[in-house]
C-alpha positions in Angstrom: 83.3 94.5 120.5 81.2 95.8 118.1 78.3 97.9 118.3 75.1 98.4 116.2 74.7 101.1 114.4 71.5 102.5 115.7 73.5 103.4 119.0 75.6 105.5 116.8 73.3 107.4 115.4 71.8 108.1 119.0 75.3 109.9 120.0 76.0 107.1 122.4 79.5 106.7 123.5 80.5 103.2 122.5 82.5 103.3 126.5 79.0 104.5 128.1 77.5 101.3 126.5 80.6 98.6 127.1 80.9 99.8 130.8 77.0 100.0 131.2 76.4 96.5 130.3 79.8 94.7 130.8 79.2 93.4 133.8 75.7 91.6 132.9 76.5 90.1 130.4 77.7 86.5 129.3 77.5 86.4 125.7 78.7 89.2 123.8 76.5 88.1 120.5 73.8 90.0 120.7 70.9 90.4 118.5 69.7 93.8 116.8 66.8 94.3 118.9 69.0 93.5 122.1 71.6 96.1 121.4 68.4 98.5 120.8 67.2 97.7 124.3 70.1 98.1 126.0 71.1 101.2 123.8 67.5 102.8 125.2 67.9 101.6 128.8 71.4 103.6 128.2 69.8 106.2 127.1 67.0 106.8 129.8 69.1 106.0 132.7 71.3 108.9 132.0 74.5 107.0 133.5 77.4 109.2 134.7 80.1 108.2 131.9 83.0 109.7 134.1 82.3 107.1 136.8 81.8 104.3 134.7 85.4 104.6 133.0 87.0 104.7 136.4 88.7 101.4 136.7 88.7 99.9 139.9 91.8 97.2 140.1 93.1 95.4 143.1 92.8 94.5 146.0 90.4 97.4 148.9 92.9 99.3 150.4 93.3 98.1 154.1 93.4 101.6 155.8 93.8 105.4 154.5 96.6 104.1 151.4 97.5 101.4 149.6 98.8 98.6 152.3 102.5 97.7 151.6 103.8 94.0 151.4 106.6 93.5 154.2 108.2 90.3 153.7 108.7 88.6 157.1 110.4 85.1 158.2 109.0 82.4 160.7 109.8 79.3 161.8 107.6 76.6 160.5 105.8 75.9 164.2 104.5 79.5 164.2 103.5 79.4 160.1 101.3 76.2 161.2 100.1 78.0 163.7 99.2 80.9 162.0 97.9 78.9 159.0 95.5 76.4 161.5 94.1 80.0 163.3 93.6 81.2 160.1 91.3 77.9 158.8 89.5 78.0 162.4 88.4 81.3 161.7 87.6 81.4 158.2 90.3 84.0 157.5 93.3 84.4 156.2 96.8 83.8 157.2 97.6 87.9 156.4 94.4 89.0 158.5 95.4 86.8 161.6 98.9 88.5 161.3 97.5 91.9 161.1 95.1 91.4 164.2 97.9 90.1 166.0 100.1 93.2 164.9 97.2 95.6 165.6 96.7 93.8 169.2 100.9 93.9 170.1 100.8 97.5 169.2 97.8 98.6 171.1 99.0 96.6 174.4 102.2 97.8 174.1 
């Protein structure tokens, strides 16, 4: 992407201006004027840079880490069973198997 030169020649980082707008807009053509006003609205907000280039990929952590995958086998009567709790309760398949984990290891 490309950016006018008037936010140049205002110091603006080119980053501080991508991840400031990125995420509002749907057409990347923009007019002069538009890239002014947004340059400006950069400029008076005083956005902190640092967080802006913090990328934030994936999936929330579940707890206090990343959550690992564990690979487990079922026979198909307890998958359907799983899979119809899941669609009664708007969920997912993985959240009904972690309540039912948390609940086993809490009773036990």
């Amino acid at each position: 992407m490309q950016f006018h030169s008037s936010a140049h020649r205002r110091g603006l980082d080119e980053q501080a201006i991508f991840h400031a707008i990125r995420n509002a807009l749907t057409v990347i053509d923009l007019e002069d004027g538009e890239l002014d006003a947004l340059a400006d609205e950069v400029e008076a907000t005083n956005y902190d840079v640092e967080a802006l280039k913090i990328r934030r990929r994936g999936r929330p952590p579940l707890g206090s880490a990343p959550a690992d995958v564990v690979p487990v086998r079922i026979d198909p009567e307890l998958r359907d069973r799983v899979t119809r709790a899941a669609q009664s309760a708007g969920t997912t398949t993985s959240d009904i198997i972690r309540k039912a984990l948390r609940h086993y290891l809490a009773v036990t």
